[in-house]
C-alpha positions in Angstrom: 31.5 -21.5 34.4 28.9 -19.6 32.0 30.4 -19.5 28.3 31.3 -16.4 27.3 29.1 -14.2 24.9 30.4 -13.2 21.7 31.3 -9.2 21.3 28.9 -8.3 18.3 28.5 -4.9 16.9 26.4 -4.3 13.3 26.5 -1.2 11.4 24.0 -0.4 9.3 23.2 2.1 7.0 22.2 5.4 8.2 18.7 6.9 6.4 18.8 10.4 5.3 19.6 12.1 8.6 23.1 10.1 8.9 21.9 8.7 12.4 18.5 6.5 12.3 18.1 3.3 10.7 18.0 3.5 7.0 15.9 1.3 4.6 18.9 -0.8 3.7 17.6 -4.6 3.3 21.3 -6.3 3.6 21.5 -4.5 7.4 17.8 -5.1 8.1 18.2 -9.1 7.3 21.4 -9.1 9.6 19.8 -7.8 11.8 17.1 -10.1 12.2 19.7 -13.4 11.6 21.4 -11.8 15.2 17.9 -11.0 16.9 16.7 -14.6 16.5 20.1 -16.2 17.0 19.5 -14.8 20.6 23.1 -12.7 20.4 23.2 -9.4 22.1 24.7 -7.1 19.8 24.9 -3.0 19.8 23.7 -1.5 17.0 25.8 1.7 15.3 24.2 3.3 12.4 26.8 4.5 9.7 25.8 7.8 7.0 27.9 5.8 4.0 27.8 8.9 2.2 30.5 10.5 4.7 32.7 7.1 4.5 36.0 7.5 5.8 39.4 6.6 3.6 39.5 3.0 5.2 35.9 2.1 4.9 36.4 3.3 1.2 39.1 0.9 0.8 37.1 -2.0 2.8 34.3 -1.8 0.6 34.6 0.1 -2.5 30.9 -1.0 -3.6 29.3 1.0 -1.3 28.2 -2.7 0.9 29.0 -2.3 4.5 31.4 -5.6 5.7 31.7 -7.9 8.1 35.2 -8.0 9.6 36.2 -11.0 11.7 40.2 -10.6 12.5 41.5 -10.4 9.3 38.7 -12.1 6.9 36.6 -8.8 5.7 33.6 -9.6 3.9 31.4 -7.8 1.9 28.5 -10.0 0.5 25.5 -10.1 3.0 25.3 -14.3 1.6 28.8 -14.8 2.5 28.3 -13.2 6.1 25.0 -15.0 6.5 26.5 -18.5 6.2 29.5 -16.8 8.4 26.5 -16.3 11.3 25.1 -19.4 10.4 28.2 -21.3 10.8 29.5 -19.6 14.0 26.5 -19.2 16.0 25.5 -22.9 15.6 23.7 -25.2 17.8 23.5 -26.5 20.6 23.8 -22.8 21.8 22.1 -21.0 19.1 19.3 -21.8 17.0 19.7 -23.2 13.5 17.5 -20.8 11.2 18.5 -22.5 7.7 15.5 -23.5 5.7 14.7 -26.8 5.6 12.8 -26.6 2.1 15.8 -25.2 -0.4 12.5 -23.0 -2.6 12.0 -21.3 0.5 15.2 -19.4 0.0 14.0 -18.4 -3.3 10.8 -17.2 -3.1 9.6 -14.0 -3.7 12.8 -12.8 -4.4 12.4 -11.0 -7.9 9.4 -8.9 -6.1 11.4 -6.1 -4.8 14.0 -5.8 -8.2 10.5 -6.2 -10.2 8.8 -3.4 -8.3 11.9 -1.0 -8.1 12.2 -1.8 -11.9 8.9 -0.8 -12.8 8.4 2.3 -10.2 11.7 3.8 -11.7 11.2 3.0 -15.3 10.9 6.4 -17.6 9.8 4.3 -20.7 5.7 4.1 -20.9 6.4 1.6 -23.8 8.0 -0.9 -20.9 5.2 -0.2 -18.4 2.9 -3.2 -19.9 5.4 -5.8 -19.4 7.2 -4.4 -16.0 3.4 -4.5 -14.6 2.7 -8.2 -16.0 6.4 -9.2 -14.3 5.5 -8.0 -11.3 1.9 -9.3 -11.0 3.3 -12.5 -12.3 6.3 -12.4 -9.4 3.2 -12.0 -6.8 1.3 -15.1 -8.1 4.1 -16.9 -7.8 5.1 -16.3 -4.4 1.7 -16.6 -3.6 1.5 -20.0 -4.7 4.7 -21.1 -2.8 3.0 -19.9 0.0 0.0 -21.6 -0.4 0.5 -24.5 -1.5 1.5 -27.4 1.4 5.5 -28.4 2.3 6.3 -31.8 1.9 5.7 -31.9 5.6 2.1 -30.7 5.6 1.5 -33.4 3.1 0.1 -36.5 4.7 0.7 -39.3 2.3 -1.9 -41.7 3.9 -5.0 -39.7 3.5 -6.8 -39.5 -0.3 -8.3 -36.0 0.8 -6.7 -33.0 -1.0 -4.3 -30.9 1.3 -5.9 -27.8 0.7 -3.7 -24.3 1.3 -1.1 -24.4 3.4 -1.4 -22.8 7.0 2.0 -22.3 8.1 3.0 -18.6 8.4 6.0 -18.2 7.2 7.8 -19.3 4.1 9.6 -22.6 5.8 6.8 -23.2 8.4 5.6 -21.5 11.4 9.0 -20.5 12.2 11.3 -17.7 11.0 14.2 -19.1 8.9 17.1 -17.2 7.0 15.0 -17.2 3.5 12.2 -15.1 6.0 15.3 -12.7 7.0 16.2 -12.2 3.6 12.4 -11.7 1.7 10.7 -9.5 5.0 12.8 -6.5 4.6 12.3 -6.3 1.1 8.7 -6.9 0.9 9.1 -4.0 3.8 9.9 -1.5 1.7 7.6 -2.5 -1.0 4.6 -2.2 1.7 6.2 1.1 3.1 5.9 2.4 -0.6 2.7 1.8 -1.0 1.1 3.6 1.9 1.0 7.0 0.6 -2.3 8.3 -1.6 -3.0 6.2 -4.6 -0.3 3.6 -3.5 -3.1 2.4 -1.0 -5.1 0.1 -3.3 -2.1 -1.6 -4.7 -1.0 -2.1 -1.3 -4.4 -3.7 -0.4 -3.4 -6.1 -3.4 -0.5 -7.2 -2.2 -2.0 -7.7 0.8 -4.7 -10.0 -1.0 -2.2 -12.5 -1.8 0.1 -14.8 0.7 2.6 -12.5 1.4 0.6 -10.8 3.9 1.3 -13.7 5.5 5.3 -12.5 5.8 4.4 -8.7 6.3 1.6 -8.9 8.7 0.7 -9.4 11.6 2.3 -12.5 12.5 5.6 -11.1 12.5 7.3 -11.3 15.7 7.4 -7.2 16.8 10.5 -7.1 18.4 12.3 -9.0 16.1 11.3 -7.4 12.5 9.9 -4.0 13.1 13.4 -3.2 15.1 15.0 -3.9 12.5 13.5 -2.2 10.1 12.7 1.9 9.8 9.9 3.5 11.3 9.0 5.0 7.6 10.4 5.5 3.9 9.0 8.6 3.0 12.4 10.5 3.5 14.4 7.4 1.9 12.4 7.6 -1.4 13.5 10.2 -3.6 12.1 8.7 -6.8 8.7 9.2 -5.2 8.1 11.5 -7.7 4.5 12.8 -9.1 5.1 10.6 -12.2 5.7 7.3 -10.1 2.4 7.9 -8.3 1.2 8.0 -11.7 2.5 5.2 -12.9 1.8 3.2 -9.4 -2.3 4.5 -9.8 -2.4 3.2 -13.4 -1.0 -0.1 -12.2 -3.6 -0.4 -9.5 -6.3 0.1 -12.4 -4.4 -3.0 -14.2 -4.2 -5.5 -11.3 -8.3 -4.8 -10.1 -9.0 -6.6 -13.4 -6.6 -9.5 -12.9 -8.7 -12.4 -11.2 -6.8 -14.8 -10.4 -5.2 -12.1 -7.5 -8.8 -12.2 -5.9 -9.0 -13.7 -2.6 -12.3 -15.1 -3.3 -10.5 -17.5 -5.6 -8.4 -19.1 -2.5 
């Protein structure tokens, strides 16, 4: 007799119009833990600026939760390891990292990038811009440089840069779930006007590893919005300022080039 499937329902947060997918990372990386678990689940966008009396109650912070009889959880780690534990092997995949720095990297780009786009200060702009240039480099030299696995300790010949595709290895992990959405946004950002050279930056390093091409389609782009524009309100003329004089600060950085890797 076939095991039955598990009833799974994720609400996300609504974008502007209160019905499509908004650019909420926590839903978008749930999202994607379900898709590549393999669990059919129904998908109910939620406009968490109408939220009901109960909901309000639930989760006071604003953060969407995961009820499951009568635990209610709120943060996305907590519900993570909940998926992780529950839909286990031998009938769904694990998707925990096997490298612990994989979780970790590239983390600080998106709070680095949101710090510095929304920043009203011009005498913080030098050192948000060096933060997140130096938050880049770094997850571009995770990515780079070879796992433990790729290592082959026999040979005397340098490893040279790593060519796995994702941050674990050539398969999508939780630490991928959690960094893609984010990065995401960051790209989505950047594709308006002067955001375009910037964008080509980012795209310079390893990370366009993680937001390229290589992604699986069905499994990140549905769980992500078709666009941000509507879902960026401090998009203003001054941040596109601030983004262009950026770009004019990273062309001079060298050691972003790819002609260095």
């Amino acid at each position: 007799m076939a095991e039955e499937q598990p009833q799974v329902e994720l609400f996300v947060k609504a974008g502007s119009d209160g019905a499509k997918i908004g650019n909420c990372p926590f839903s978008q990386r749930l999202f994607m833990v379900l898709w590549l678990k393999g669990v059919t689940f129904n998908v109910t966008t939620v406009d968490t600026k109408r939220r009901t009396e109960t909901v309000q109650k639930l989760c006071p912070g604003g953060q969407l939760p995961q009820m499951y009889g009568t635990e209610v959880h709120t943060d996305t780690n907590k519900i993570e390891e909940f998926l992780e534990a529950v839909l286990c092997p031998p009938r769904y995949p694990k998707l925990a990292a096997l490298n612990p720095e994989s979780n970790t990297a590239g983390l600080d780009i998106f709070a680095k990038f949101s710090a510095y786009i929304k920043n009203s200060n011009p005498a913080l702009n030098d050192n948000l811009e060096k933060g997140l240039l130096k938050a880049l480099k770094v997850l571009d030299n995770y990515l780079t440089s070879p796992l433990p696995e790729e290592v082959d300790e026999t040979s005397a010949e340098d490893e040279g840069i790593s060519q796995r595709k994702f941050l674990d290895g050539n398969e999508l992990t939780l630490a991928d779930c959690n960094l893609l959405p984010k990065l995401h946004i960051v790209q989505s950002l950047l594709q308006g006007h002067c955001l375009r050279e910037l964008r080509s930056m980012i795209q310079a390093v390893g990370a366009n590893r993680l937001a390229g091409s290589d992604i699986p389609q069905c499994c990140c782009k549905s769980a992500l919005p078709v666009s941000l524009t509507a879902e960026s309100p401090h998009q203003t003329k001054q941040a596109f300022l601030k983004i262009k004089a950026l770009t004019l600060f990273i062309t001079s950085v060298s050691t972003l080039s790819c002609g260095e890797k």
